[in-house]
Rosetta silent file (secondary structure, phi, psi, omega in degrees, C-alpha in Angstrom):
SEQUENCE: XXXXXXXXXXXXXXXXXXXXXXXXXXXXXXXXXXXXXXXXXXXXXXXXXXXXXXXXXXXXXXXXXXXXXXXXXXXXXXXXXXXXXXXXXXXXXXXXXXXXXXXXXXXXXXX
SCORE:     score description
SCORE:     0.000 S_00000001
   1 L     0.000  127.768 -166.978  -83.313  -76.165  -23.915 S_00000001
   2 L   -97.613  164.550 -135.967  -80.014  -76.934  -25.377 S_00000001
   3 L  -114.913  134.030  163.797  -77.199  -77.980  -23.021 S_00000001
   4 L   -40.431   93.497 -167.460  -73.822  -75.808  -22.320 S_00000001
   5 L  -103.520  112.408  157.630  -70.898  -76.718  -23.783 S_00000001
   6 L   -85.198   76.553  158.636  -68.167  -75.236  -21.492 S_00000001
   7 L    81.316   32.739  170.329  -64.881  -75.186  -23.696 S_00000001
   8 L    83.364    5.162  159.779  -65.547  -78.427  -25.667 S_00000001
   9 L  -107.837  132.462 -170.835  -66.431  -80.444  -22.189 S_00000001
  10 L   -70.130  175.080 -151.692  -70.099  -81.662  -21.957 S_00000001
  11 H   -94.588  -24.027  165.902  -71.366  -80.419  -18.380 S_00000001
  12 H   -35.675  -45.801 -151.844  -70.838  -84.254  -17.399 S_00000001
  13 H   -83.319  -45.012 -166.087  -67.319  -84.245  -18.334 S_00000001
  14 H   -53.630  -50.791 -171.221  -66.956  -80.719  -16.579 S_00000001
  15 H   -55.538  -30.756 -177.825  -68.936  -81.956  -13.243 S_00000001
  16 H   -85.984  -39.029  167.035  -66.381  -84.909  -13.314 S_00000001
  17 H   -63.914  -12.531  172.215  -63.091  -82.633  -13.480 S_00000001
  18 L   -99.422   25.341 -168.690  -64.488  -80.643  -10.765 S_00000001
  19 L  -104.232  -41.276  177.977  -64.884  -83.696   -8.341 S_00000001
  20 L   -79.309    1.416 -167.293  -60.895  -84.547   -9.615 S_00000001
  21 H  -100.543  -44.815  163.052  -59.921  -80.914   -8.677 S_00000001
  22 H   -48.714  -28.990 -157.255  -61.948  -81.133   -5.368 S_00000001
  23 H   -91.063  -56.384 -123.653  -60.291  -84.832   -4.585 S_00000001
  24 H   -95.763  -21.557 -177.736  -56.547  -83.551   -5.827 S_00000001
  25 H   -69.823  -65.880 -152.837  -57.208  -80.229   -3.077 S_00000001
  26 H   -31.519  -66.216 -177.556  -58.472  -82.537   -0.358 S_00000001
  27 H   -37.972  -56.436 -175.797  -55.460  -84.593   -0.974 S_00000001
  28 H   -55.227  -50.793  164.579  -52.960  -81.698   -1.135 S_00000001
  29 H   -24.222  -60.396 -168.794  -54.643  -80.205    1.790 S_00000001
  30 H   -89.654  -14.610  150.403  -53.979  -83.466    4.209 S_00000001
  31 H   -59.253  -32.869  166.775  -50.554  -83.555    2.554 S_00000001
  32 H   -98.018  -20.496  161.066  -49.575  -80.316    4.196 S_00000001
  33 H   -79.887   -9.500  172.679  -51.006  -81.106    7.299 S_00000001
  34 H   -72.167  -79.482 -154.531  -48.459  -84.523    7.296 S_00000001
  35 H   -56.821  -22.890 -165.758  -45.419  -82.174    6.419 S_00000001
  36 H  -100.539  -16.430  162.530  -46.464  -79.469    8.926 S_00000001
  37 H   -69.994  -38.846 -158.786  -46.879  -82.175   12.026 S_00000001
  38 L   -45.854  165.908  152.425  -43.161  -83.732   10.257 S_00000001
  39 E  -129.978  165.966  172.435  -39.769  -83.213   12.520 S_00000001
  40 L  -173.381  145.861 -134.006  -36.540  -83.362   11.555 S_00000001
  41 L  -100.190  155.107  177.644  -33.332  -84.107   13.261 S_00000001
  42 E  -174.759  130.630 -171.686  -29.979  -82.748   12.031 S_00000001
  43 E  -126.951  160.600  165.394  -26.347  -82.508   14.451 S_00000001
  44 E  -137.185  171.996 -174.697  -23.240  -80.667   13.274 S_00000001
  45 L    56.946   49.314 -174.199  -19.479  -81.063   15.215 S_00000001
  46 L    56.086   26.877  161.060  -19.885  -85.002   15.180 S_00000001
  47 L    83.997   20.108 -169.554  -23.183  -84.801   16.907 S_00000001
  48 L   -84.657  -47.637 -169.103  -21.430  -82.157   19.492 S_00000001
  49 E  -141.362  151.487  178.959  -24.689  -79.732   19.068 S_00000001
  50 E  -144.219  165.794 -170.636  -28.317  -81.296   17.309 S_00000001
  51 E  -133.658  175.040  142.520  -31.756  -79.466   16.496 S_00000001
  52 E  -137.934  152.697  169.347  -35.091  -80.728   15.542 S_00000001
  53 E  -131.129  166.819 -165.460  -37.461  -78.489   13.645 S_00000001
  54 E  -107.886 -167.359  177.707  -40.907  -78.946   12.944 S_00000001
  55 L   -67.078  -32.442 -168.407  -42.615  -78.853    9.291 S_00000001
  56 L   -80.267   24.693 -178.273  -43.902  -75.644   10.102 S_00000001
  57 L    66.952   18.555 -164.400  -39.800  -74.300    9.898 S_00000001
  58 L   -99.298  148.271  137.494  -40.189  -73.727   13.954 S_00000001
  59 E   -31.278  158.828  151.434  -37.261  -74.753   16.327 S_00000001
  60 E  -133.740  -35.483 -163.937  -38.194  -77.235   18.654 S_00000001
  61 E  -152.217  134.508  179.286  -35.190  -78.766   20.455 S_00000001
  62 E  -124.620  152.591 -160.617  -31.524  -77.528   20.654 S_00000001
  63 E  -133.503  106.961  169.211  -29.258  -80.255   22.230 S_00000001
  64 E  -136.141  137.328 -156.380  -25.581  -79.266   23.274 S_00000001
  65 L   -78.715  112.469  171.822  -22.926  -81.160   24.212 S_00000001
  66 L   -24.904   -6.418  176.038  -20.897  -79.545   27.067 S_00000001
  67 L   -75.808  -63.360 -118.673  -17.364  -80.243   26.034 S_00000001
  68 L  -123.213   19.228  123.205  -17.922  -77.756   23.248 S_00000001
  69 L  -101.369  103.465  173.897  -18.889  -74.887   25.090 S_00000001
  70 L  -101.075  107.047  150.145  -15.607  -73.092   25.772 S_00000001
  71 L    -1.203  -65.626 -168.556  -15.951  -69.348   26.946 S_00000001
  72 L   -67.369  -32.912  174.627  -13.212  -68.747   24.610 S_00000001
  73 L  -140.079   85.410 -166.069  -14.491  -69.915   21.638 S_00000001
  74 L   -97.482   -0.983 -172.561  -18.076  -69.100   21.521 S_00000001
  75 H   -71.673  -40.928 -164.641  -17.850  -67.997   17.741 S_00000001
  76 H   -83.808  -18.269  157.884  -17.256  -71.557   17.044 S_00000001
  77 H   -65.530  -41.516 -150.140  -20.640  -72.739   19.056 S_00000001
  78 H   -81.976  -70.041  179.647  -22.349  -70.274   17.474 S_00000001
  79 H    -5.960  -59.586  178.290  -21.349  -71.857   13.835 S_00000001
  80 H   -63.556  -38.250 -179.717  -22.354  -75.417   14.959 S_00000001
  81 H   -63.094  -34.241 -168.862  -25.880  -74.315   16.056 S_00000001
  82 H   -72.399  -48.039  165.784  -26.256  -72.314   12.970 S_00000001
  83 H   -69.537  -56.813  172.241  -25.130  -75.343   10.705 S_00000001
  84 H   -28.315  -57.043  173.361  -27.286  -77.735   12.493 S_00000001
  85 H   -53.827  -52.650  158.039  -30.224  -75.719   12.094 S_00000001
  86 H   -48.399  -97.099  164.188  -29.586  -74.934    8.453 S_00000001
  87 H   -26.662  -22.645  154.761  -29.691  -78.426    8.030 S_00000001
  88 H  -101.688    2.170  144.523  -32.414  -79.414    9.313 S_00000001
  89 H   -51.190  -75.701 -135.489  -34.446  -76.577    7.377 S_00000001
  90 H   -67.869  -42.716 -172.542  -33.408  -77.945    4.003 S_00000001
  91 H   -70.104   15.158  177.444  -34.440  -81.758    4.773 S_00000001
  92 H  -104.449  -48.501 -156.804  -37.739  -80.296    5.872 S_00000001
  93 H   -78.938  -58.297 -156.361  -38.222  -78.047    2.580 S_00000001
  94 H   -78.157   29.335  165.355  -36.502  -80.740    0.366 S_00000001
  95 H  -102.637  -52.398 -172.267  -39.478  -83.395    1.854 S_00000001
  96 H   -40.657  -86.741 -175.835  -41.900  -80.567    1.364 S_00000001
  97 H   -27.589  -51.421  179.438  -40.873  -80.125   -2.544 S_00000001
  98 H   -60.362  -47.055  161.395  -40.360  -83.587   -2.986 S_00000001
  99 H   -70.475  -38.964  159.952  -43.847  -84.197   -1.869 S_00000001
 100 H   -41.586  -30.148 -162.645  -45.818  -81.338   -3.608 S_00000001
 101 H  -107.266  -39.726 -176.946  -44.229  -82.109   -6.446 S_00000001
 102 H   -66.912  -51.418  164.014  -44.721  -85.635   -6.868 S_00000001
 103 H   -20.901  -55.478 -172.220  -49.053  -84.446   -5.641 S_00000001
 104 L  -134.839   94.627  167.240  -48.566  -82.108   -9.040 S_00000001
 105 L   -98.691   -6.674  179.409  -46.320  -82.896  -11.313 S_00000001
 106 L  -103.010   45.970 -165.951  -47.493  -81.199  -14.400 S_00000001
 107 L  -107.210    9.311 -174.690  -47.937  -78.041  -12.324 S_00000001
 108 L    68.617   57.843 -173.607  -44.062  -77.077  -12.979 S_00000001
 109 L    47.859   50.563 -166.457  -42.395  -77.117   -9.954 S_00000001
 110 L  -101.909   21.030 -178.899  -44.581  -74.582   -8.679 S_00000001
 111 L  -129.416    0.000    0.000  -44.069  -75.776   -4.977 S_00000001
C-alpha cells in the first residue's frame, strides 16, 4: 500500500506540524486567558480622576478626586474620566498586540 504524500510532506512530517499547530493554539489559547485576567491603571488631571480596566476592555474601578468635582464645571469631569479611560484601553490593546504578535509573527499583524 503506498504511503500519502500530502503536499510534498511525508505523513511523519505532516503528523509533526500538526502537534506544532496544536502546541502554538494551546499556547495562544493560555495567552489570552493572561491578557483577559490583565488590569490596567491609567489617571488623567494629575491623578485628579484614575480607572482600571480589565483585559476583557470592562471598567472596573473609577477613582475621583473631590476637589475636581465642581457643579459648574462638570463638562470638564466628564473629559478627565473619558481621557483616563481611553487610556487605559490602549495600554490594554497595545499589550494585547504586542503579545499576539510576538506568539505569531509571520502571521502579519493579523492580531
Amino acid at each position: 500500500m503506498a504511503r500519502q504524500n500530502f503536499g510534498g510532506f511525508g505523513g511523519g512530517n505532516m503528523q509533526q506540524l500538526m502537534r506544532q499547530a496544536q502546541k502554538m493554539q494551546q499556547q495562544m489559547q493560555e495567552a489570552q486567558e493572561k491578557l483577559d485576567a490583565a488590569e490596567y491603571e491609567a489617571a488623567s488631571g494629575g491623578g485628579m480622576v484614575s480607572v482600571k480596566v480589565s483585559g476583557k476592555r470592562e471598567l472596573l474601578d473609577i477613582t475621583i478626586d473631590p476637589q475636581v468635582v465642581d457643579p459648574d464645571d462638570i463638562e470638564m469631569l466628564q473629559d478627565l474620566i473619558m481621557a483616563a479611560v481611553n487610556e487605559a484601553l490602549r495600554k490594554g490593546e497595545e499589550t494585547r498586540e504586542a503579545t499576539m504578535n510576538r506568539m505569531a509573527p509571520g502571521m502579519g499583524g493579523m492580531f
